[in-house]
N, C-alpha and C positions, 0 to 999 in steps of 0.2 A: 221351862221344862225342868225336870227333877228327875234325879234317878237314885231308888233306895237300893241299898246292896244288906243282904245278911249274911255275914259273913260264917257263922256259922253251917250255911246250905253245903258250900264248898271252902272250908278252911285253907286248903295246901296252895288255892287260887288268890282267894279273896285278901286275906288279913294282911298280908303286904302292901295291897293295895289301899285300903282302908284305912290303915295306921299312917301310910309315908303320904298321903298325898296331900297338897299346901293349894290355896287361894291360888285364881289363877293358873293353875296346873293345865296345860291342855293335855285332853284325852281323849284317846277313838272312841267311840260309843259304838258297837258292834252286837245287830239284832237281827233276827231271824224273825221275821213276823209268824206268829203259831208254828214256828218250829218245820216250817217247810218252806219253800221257795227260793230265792235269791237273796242273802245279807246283806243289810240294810248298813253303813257308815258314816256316822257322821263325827268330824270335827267338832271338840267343846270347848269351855275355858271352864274353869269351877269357879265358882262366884260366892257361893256359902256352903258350910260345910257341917252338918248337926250327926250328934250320935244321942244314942236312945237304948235305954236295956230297960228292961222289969225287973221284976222280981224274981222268974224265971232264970235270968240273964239273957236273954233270948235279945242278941247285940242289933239293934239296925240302924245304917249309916245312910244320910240322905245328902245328897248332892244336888244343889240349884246350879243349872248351868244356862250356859248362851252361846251362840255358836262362834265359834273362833275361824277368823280369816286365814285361810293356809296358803294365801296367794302372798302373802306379807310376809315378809322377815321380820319381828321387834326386836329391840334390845335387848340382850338377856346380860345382868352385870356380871363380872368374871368369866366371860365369855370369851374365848380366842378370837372367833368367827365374827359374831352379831354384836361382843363387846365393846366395839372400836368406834370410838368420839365422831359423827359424823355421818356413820356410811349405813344405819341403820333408822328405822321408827319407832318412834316410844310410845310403850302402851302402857294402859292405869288397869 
């Protein structure tokens, strides 16, 4: 699955987001199917991460993602919590 963002649609939202986020980042994915009903969540990990402009500038950033286990705790290094030799799972 893939998710494109233009950041330009919604600046004062998006460009933070677009600019900071690294491989492996888990994020909510948060959708409203046609914009009515019940939102739709799901857990991700980012997997690849490509940006694209024209000529225009018109910026678009695409994100390959996979769905990330929230029942798991993994190792995060420099971690207070999930950092500690032993008491956590390692993920790639």
């Amino acid at each position: 699955k893939t998710l494109t963002i233009k950041p330009h649609a919604a600046p004062t939202q998006t460009w933070a987001q677009v600019l900071q986020r690294e491989l492996i980042d888990r994020i909510a994915v948060v959708r409203t199917p046609q914009g009515t009903g019940s939102a739709i969540t799901k857990n991700v990990l980012i997997q690849s991460i490509s940006h694209d402009f024209g000529a225009d500038l018109d910026w678009t950033t695409t994100y390959e993602l996979a769905p990330a286990n929230v029942e798991t705790q993994y190792m995060i290094w420099n971690d207070a919590v999930t950092g500690i030799w032993n008491t956590g799972k390692w993920s790639y």
